[in-house]
N, CA, C and O atoms as a DFTB+ gen file, in Angstrom:
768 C
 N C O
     1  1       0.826      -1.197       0.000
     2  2       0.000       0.000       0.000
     3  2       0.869       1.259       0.000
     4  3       0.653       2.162      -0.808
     5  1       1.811       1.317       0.867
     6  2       2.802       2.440       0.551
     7  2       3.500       2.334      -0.248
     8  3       4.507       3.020      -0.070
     9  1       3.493       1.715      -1.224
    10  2       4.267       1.739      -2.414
    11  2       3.620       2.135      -3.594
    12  3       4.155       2.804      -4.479
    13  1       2.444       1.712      -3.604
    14  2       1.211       2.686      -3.921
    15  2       1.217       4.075      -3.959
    16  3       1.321       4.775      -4.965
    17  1       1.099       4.432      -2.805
    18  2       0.920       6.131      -2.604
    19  2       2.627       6.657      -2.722
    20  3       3.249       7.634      -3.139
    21  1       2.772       5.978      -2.386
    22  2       4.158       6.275      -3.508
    23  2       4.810       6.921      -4.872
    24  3       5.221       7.994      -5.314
    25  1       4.669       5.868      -5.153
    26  2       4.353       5.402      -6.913
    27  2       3.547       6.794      -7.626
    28  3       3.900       7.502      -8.569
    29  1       2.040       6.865      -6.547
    30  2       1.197       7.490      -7.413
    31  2       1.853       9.305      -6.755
    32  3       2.182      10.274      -7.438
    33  1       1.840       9.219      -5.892
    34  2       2.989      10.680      -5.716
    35  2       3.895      10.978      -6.375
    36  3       3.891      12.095      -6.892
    37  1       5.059      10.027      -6.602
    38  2       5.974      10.555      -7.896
    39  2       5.110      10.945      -9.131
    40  3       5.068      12.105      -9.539
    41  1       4.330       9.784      -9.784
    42  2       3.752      10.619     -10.659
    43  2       2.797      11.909     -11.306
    44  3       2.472      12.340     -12.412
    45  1       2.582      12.215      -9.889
    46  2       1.380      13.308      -9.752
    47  2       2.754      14.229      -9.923
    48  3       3.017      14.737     -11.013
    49  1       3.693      14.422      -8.647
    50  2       5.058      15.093      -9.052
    51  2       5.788      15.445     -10.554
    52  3       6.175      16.559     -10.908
    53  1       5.858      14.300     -11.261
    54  2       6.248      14.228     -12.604
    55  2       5.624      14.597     -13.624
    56  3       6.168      14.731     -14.720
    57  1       4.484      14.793     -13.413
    58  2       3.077      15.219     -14.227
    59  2       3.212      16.762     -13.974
    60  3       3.301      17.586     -14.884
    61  1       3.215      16.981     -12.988
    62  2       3.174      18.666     -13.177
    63  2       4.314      19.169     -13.113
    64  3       4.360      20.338     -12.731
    65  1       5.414      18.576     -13.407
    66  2       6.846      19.401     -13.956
    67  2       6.959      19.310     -15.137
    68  3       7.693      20.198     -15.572
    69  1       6.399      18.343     -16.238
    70  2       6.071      18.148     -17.371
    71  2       5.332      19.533     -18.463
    72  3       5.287      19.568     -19.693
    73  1       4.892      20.421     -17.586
    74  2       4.116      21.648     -18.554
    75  2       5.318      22.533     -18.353
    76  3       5.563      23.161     -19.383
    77  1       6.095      22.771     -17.426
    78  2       6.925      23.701     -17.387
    79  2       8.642      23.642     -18.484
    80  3       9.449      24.508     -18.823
    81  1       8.539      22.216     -18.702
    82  2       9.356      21.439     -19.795
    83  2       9.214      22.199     -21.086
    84  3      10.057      22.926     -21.611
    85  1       7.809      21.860     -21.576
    86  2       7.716      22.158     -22.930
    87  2       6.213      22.650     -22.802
    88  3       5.501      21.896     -22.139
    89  1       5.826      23.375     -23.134
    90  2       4.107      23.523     -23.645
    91  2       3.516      22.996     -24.751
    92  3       4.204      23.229     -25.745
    93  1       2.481      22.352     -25.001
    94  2       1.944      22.156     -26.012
    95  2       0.217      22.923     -26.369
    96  3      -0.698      22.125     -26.166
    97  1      -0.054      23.798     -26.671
    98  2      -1.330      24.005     -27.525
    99  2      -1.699      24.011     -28.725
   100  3      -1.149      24.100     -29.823
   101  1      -2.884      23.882     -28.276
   102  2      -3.668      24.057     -30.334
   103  2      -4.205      25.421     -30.654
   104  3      -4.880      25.771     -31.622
   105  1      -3.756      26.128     -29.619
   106  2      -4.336      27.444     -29.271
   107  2      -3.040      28.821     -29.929
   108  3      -2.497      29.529     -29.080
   109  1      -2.710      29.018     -31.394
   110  2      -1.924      29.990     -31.712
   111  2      -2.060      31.414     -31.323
   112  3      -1.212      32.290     -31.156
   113  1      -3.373      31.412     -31.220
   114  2      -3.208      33.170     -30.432
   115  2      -2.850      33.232     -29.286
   116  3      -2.613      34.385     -28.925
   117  1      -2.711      32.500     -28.574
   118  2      -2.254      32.075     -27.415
   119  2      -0.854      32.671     -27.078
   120  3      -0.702      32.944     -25.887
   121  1       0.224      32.929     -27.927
   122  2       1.548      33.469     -27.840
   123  2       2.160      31.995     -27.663
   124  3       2.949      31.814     -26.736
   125  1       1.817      30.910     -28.542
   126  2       2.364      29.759     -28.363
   127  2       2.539      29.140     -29.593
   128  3       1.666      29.285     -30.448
   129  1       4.044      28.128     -29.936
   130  2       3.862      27.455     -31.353
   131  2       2.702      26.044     -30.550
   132  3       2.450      25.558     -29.447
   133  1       2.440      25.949     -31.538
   134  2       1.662      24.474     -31.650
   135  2       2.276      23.165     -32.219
   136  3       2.927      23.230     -33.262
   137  1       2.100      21.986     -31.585
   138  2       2.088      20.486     -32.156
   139  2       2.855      19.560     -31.285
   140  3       2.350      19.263     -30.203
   141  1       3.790      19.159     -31.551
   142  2       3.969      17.806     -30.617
   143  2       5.194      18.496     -29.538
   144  3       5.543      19.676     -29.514
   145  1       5.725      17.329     -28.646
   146  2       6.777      17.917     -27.861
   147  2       7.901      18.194     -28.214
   148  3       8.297      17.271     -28.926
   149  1       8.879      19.194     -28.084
   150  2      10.077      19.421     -28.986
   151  2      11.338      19.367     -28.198
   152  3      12.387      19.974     -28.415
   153  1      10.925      18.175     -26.838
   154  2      12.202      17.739     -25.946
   155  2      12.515      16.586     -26.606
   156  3      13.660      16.142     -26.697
   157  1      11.537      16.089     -27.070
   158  2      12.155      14.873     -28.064
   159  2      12.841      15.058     -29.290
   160  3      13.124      14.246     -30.171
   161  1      13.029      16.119     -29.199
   162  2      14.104      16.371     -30.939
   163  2      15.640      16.290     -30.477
   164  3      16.028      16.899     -29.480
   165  1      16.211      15.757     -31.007
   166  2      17.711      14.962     -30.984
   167  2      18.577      16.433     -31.513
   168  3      19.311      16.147     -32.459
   169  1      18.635      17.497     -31.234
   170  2      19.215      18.251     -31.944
   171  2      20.728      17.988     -32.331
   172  3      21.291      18.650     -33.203
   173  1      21.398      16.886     -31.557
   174  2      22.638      16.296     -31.932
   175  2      22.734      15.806     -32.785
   176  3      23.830      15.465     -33.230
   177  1      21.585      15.567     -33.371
   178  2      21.829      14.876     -34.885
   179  2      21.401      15.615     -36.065
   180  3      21.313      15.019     -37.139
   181  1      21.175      16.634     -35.987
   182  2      20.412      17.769     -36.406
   183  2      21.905      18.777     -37.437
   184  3      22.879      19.393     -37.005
   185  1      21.572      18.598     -38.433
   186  2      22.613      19.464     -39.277
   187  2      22.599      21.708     -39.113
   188  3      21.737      22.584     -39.039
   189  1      23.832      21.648     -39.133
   190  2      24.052      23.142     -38.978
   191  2      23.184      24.036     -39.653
   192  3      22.751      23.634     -40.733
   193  1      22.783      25.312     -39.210
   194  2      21.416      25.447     -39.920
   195  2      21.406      26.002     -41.246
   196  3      20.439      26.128     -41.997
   197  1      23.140      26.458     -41.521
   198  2      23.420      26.382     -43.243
   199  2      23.197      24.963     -43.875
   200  3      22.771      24.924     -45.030
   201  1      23.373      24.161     -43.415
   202  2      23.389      22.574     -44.361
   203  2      21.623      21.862     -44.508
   204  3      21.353      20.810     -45.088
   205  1      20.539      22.862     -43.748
   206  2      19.341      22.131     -43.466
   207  2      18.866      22.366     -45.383
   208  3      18.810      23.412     -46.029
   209  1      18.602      20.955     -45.815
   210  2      17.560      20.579     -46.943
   211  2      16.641      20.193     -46.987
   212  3      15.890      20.045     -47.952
   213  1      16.461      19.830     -45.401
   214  2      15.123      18.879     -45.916
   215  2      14.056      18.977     -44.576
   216  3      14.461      19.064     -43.416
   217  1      13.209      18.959     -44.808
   218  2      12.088      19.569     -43.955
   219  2      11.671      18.589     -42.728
   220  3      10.927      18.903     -41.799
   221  1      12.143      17.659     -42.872
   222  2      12.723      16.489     -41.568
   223  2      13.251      16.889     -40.919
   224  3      13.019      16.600     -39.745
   225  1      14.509      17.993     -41.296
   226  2      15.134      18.676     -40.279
   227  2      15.042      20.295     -39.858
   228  3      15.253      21.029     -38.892
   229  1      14.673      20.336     -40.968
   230  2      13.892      22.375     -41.137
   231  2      13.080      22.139     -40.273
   232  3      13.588      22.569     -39.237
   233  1      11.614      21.495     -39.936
   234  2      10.669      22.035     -38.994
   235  2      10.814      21.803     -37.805
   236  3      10.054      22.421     -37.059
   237  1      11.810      20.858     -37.173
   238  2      12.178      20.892     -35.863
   239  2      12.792      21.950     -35.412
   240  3      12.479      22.496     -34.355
   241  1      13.814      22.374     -36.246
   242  2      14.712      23.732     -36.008
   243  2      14.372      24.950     -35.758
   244  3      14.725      25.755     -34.895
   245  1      13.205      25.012     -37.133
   246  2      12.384      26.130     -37.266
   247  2      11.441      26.500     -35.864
   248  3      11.227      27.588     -35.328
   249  1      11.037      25.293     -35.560
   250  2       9.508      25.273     -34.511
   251  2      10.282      25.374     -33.079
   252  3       9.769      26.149     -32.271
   253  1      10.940      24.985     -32.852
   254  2      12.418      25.182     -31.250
   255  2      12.978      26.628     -31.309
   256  3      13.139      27.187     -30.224
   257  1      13.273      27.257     -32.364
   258  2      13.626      28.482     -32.953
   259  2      12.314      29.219     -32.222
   260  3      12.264      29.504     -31.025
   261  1      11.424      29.428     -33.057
   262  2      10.024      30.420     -32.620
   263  2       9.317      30.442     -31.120
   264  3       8.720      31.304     -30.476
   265  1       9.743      28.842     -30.853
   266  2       8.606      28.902     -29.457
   267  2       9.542      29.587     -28.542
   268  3       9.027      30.203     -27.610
   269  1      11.331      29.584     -28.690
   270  2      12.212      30.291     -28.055
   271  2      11.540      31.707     -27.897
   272  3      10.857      32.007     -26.918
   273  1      11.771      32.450     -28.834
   274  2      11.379      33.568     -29.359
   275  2      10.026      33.650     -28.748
   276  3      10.107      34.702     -28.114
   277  1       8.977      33.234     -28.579
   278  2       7.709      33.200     -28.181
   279  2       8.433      33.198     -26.023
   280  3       8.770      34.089     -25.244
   281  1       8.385      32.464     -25.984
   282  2       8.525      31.934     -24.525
   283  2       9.368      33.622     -23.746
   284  3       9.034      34.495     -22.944
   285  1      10.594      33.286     -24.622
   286  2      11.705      34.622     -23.992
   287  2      11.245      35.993     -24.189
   288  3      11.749      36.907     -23.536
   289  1      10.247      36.214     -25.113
   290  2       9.679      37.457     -25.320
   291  2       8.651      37.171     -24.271
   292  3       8.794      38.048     -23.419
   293  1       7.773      36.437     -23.958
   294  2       7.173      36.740     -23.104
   295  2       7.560      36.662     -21.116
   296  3       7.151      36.970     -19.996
   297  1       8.490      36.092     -21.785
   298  2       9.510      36.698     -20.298
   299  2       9.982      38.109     -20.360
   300  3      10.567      38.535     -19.364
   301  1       9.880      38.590     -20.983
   302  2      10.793      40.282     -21.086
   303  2       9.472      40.765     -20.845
   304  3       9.458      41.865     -20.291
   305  1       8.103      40.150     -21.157
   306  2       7.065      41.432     -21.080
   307  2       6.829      41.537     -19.762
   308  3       6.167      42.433     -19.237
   309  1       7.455      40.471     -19.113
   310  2       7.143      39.951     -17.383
   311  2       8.285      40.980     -16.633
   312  3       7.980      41.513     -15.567
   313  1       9.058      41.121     -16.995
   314  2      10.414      41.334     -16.222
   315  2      11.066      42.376     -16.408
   316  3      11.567      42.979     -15.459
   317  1      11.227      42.946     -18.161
   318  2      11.611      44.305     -18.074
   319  2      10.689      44.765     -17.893
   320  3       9.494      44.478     -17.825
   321  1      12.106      46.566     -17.700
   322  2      11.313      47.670     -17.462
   323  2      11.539      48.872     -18.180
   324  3      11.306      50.072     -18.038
   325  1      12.068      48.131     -18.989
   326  2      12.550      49.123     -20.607
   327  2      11.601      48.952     -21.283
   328  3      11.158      47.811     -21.415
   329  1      10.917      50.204     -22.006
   330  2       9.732      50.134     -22.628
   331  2      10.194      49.846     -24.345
   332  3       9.445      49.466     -25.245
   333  1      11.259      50.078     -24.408
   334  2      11.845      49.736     -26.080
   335  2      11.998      48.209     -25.701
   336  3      10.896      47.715     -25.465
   337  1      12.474      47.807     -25.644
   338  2      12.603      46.261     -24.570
   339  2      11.095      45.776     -24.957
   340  3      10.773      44.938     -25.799
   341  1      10.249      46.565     -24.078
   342  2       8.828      45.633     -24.211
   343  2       8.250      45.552     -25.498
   344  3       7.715      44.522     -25.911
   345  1       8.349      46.748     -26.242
   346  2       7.638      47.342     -27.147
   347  2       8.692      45.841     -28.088
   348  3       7.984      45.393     -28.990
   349  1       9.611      45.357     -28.040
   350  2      10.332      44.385     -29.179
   351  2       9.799      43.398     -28.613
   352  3       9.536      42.520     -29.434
   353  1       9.390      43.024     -27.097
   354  2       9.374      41.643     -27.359
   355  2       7.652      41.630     -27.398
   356  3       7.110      40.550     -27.167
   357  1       7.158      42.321     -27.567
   358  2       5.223      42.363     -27.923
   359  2       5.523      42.142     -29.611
   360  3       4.939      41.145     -30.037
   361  1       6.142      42.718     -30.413
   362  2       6.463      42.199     -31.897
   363  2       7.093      41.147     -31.974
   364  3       7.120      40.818     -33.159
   365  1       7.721      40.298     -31.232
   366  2       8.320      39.020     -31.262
   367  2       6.851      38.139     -30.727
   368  3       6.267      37.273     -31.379
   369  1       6.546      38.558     -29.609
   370  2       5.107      37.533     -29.929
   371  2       4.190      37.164     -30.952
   372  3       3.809      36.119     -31.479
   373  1       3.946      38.492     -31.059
   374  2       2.958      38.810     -32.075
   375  2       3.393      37.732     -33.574
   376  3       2.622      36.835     -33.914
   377  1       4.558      37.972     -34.251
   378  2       5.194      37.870     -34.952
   379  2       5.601      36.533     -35.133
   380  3       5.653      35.826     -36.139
   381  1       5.874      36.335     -33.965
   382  2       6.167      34.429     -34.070
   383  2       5.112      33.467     -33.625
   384  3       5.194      32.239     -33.605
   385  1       3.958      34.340     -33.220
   386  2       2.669      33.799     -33.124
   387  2       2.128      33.176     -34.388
   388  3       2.033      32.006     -34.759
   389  1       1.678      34.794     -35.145
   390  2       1.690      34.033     -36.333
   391  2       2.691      33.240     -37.421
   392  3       2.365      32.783     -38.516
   393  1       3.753      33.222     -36.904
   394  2       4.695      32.287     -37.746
   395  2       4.363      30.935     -37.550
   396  3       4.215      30.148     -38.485
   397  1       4.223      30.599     -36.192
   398  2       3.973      29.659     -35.878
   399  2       2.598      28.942     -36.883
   400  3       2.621      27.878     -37.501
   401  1       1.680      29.751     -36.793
   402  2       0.288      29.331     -37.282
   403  2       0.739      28.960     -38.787
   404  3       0.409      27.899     -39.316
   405  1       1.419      29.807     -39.333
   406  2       1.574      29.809     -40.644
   407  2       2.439      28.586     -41.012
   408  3       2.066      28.005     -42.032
   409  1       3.315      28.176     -40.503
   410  2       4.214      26.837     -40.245
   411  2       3.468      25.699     -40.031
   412  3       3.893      24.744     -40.681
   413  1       2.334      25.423     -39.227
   414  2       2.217      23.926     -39.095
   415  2       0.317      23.919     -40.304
   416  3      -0.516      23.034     -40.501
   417  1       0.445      25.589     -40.854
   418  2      -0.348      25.545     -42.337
   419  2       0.910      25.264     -43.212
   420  3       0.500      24.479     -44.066
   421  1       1.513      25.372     -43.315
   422  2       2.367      24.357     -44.484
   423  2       2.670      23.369     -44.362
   424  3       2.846      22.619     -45.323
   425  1       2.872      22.950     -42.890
   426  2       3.255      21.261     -43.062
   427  2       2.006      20.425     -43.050
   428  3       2.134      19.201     -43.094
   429  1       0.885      20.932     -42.997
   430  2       0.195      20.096     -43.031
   431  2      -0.569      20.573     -44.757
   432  3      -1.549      19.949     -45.166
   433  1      -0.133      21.368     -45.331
   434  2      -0.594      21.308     -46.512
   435  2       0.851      20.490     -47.329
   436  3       0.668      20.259     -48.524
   437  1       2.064      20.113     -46.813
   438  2       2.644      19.370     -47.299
   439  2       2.957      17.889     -47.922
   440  3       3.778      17.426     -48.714
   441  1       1.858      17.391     -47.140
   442  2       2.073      15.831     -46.863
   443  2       3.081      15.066     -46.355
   444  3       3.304      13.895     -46.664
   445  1       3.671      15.710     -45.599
   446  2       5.034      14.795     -45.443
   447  2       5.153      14.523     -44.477
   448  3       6.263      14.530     -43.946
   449  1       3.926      14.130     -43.779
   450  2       3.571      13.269     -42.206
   451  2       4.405      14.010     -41.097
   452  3       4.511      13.572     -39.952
   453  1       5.002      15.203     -41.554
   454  2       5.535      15.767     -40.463
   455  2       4.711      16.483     -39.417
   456  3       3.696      17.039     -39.836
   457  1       5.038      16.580     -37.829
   458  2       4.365      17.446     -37.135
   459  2       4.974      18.531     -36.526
   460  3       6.186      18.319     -36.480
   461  1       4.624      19.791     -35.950
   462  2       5.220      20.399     -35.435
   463  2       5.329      20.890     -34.449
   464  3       4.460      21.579     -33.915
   465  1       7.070      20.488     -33.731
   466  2       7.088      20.538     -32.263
   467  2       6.888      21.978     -31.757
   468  3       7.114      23.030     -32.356
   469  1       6.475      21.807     -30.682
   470  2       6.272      22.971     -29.561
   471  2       7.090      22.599     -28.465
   472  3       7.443      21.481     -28.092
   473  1       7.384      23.965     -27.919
   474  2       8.259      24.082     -26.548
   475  2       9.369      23.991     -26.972
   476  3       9.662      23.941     -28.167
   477  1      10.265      23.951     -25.878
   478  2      11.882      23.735     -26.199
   479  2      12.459      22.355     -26.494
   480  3      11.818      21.307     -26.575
   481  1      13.484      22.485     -26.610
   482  2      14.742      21.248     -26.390
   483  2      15.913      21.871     -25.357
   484  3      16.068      22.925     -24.739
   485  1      16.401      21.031     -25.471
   486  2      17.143      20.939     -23.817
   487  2      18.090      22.475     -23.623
   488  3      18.083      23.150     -22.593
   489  1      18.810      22.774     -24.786
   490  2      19.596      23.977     -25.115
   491  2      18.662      24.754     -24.990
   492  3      19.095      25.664     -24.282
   493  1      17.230      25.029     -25.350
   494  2      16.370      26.106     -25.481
   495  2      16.054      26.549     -24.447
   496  3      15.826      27.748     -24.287
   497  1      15.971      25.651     -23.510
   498  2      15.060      25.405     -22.251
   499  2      16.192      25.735     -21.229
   500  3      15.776      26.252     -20.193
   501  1      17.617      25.530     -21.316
   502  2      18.644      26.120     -20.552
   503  2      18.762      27.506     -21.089
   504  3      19.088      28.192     -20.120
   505  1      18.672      28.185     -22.037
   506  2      18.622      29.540     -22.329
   507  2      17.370      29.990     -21.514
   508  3      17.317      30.996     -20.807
   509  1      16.715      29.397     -21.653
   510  2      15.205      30.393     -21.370
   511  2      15.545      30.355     -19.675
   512  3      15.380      31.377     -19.008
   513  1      16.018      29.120     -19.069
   514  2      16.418      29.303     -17.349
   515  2      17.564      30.413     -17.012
   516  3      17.727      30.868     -15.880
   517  1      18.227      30.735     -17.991
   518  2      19.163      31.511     -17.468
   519  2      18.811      32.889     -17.693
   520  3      19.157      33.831     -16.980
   521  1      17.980      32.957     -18.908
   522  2      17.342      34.022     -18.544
   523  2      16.342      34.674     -17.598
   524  3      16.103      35.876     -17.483
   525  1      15.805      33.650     -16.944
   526  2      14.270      33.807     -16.393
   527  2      14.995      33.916     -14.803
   528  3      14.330      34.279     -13.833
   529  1      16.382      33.561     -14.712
   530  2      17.081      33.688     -13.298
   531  2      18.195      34.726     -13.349
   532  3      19.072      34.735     -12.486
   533  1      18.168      35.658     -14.419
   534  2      18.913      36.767     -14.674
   535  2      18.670      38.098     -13.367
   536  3      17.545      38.588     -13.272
   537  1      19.382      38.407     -12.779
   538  2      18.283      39.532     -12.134
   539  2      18.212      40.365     -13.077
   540  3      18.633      40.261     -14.229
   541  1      17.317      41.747     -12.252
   542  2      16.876      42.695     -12.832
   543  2      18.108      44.001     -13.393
   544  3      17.700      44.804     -14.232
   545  1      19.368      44.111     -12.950
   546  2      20.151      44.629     -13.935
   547  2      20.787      44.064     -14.994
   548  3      21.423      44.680     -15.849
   549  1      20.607      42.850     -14.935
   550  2      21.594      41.754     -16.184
   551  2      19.882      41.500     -17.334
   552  3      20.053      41.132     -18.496
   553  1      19.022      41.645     -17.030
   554  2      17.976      40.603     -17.732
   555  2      17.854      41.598     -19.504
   556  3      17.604      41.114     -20.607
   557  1      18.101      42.851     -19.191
   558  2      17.827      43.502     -21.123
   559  2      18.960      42.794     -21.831
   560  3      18.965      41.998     -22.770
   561  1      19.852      43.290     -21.145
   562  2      21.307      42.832     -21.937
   563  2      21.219      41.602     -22.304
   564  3      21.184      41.423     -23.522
   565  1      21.150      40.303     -21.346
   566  2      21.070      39.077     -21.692
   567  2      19.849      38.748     -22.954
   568  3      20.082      38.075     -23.958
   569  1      18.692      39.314     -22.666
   570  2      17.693      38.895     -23.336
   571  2      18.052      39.060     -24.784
   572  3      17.772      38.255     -25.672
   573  1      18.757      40.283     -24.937
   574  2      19.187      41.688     -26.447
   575  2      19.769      40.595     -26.775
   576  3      19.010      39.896     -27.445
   577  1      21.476      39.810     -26.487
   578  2      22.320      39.150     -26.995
   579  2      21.614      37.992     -26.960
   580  3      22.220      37.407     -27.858
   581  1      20.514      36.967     -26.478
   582  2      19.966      35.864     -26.781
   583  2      18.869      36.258     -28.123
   584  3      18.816      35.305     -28.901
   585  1      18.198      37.165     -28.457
   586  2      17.479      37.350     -29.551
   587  2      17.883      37.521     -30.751
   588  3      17.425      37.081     -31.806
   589  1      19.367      38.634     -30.397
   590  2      20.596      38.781     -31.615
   591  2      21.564      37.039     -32.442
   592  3      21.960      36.808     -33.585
   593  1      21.587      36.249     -31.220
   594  2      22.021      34.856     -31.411
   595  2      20.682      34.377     -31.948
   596  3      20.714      33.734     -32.998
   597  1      19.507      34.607     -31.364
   598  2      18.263      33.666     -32.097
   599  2      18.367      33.994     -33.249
   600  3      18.774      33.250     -34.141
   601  1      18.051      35.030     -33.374
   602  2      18.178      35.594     -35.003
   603  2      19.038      35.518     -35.764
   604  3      18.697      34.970     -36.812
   605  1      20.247      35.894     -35.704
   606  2      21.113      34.717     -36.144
   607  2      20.919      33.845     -36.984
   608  3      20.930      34.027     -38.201
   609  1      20.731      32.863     -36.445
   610  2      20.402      31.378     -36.203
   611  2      19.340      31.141     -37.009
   612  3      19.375      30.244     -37.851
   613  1      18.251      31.950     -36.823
   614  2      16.760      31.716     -37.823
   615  2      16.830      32.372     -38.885
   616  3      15.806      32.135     -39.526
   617  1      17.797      33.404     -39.677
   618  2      17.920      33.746     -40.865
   619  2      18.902      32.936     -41.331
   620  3      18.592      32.661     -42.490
   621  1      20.221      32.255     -40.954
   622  2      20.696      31.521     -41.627
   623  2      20.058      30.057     -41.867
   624  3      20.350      29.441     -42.892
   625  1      19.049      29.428     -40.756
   626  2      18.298      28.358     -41.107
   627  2      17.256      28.449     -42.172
   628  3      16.979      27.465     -42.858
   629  1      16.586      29.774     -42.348
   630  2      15.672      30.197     -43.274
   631  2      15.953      30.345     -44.718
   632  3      15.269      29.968     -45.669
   633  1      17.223      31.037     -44.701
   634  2      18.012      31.739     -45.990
   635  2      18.221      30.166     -46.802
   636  3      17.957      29.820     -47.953
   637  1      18.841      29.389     -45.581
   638  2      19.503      28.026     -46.222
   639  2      18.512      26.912     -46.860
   640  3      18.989      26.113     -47.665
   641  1      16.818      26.831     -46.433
   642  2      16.057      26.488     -46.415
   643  2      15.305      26.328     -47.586
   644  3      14.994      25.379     -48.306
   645  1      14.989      28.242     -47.552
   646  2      14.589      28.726     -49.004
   647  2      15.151      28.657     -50.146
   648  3      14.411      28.407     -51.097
   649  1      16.381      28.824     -50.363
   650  2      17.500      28.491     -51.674
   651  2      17.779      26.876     -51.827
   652  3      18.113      26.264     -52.841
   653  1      17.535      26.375     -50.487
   654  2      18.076      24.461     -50.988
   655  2      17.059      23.818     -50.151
   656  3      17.509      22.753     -49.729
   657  1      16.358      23.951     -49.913
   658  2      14.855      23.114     -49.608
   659  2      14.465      22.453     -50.745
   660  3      14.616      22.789     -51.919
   661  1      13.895      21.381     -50.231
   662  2      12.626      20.550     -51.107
   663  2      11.250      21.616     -51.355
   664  3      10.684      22.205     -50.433
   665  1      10.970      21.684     -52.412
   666  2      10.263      22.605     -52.891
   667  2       8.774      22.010     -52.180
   668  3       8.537      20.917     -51.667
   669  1       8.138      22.889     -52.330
   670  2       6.674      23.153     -51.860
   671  2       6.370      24.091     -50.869
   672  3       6.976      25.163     -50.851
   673  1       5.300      23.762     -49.842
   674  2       4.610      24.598     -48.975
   675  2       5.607      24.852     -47.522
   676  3       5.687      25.918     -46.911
   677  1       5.894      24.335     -47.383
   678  2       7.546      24.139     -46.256
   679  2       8.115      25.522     -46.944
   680  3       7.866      26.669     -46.573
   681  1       8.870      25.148     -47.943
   682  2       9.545      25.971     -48.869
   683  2       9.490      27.504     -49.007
   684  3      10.264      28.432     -48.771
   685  1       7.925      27.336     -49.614
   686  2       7.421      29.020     -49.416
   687  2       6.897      29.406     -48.065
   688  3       6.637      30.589     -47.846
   689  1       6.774      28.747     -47.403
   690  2       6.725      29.457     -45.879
   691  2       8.147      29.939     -45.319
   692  3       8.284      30.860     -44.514
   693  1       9.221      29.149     -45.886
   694  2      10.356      29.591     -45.196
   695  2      11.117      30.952     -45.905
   696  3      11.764      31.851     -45.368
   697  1      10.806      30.749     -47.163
   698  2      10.972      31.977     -47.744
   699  2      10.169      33.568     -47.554
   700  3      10.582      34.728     -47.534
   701  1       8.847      32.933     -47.435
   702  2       7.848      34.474     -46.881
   703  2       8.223      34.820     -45.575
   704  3       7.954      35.922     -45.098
   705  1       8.775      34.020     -45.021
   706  2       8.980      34.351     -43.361
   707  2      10.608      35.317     -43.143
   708  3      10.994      36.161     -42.333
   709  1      11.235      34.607     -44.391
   710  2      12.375      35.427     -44.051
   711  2      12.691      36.794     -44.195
   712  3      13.456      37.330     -43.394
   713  1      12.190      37.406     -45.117
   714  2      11.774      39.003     -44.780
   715  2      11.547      39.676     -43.453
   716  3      12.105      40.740     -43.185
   717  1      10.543      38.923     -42.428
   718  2      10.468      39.748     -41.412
   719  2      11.204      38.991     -40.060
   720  3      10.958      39.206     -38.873
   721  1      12.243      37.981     -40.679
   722  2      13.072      37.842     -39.627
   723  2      14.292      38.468     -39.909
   724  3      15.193      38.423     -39.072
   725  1      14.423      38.980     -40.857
   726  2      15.667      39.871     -41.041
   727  2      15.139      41.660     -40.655
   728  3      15.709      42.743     -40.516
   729  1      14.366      41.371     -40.625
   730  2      13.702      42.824     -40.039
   731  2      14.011      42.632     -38.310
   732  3      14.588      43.447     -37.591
   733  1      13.549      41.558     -37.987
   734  2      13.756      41.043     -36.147
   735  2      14.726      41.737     -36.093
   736  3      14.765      42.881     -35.640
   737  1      16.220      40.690     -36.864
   738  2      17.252      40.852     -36.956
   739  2      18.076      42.502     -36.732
   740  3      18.888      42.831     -35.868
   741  1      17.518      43.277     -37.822
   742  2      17.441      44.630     -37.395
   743  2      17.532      45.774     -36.369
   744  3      18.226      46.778     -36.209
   745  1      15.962      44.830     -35.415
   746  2      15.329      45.221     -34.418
   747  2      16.471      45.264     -32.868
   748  3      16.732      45.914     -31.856
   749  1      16.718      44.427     -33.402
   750  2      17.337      43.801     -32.002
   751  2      18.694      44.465     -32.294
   752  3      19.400      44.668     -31.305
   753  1      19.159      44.827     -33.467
   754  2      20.444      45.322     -33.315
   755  2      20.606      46.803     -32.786
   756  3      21.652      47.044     -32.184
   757  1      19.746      47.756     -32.935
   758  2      19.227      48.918     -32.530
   759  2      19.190      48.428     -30.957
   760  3      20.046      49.084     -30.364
   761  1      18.542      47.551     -30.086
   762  2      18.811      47.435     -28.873
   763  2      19.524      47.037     -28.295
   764  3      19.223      46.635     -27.171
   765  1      20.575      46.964     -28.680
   766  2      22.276      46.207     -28.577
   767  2      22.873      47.516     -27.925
   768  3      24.066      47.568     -27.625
């Protein structure tokens, strides 16, 4: 019997550390990507985001990429107190809100049985802790140089995507999107 209430205590325990892991909704206005869990993506096996061709490995990248961007912007709307600060990361919601929506409308107008993860992976999810335990004189700076690295990161996965992708709906989503992540890109350099 006490092994029982046991048992069922760890898992009640394990169950509710599980949402703080990764989120999953079906809910895009929400300030959330949508679809499966994205702690299960192997990013160790995962090619550099100049070498991504193929949308096996584009939408994991892509979808770990945005919910970053989603999650850490909505930590800055929590925490700073810089109104240029807020005013970027309310357009990073906004912005990767609908990216998000617009992303798992192409993979599912793709056919290619792919789904798309939500929440972090393990690297994402250690960025987002070190930010979220930043105090309050370190947290713009840190946030500025983690959005400048996101971005980064999501125009060269995008750029690389759009020019050597498998053509279709994947394809032109990664290409329409890259316009206003080089605008992000921009954004964030002005708050540097």
């Amino acid at each position: 019997m006490k092994r029982i209430v046991l048992t069922a205590a760890a898992a009640l325990l394990m169950s509710g550390s599980a949402p703080a892991l990764a989120q999953s909704s079906s809910e895009g206005s929400s300030g959330q990507a949508m679809g499966t869990n994205a702690m299960d993506t192997d990013q160790a096996s995962m090619p550099a985001p100049q070498d991504v061709e193929t949308a096996k490995n584009f939408v994991p990248m892509a979808a770990v990429g945005n919910s970053f961007e989603i999650e850490s912007s909505n930590l800055a709307l929590t925490k700073s107190q810089d109104e240029n600060v807020r005013n970027f990361a309310r357009t990073m919601v906004d912005d990767h809100s609908a990216a998000a929506m617009k992303m798992k409308q192409a993979v599912e107008e793709s056919d290619t049985g792919l789904s798309v993860p939500t929440g972090l992976d393990a690297k994402h999810q250690e960025m987002l802790n070190q930010l979220s335990s930043a105090d309050d004189s370190e947290f713009d700076a840190m946030y500025a140089d983690m959005q400048a690295k996101a971005h980064e990161e999501a125009v060269t996965l995008f750029t690389a995507y759009s020019q050597n992708g498998e053509d279709g709906p994947i394809k032109t989503f990664a290409a329409n999107t890259l316009p206003t992540l080089k605008q992000h890109q921009s954004m964030v350099d002005t708050m540097q």
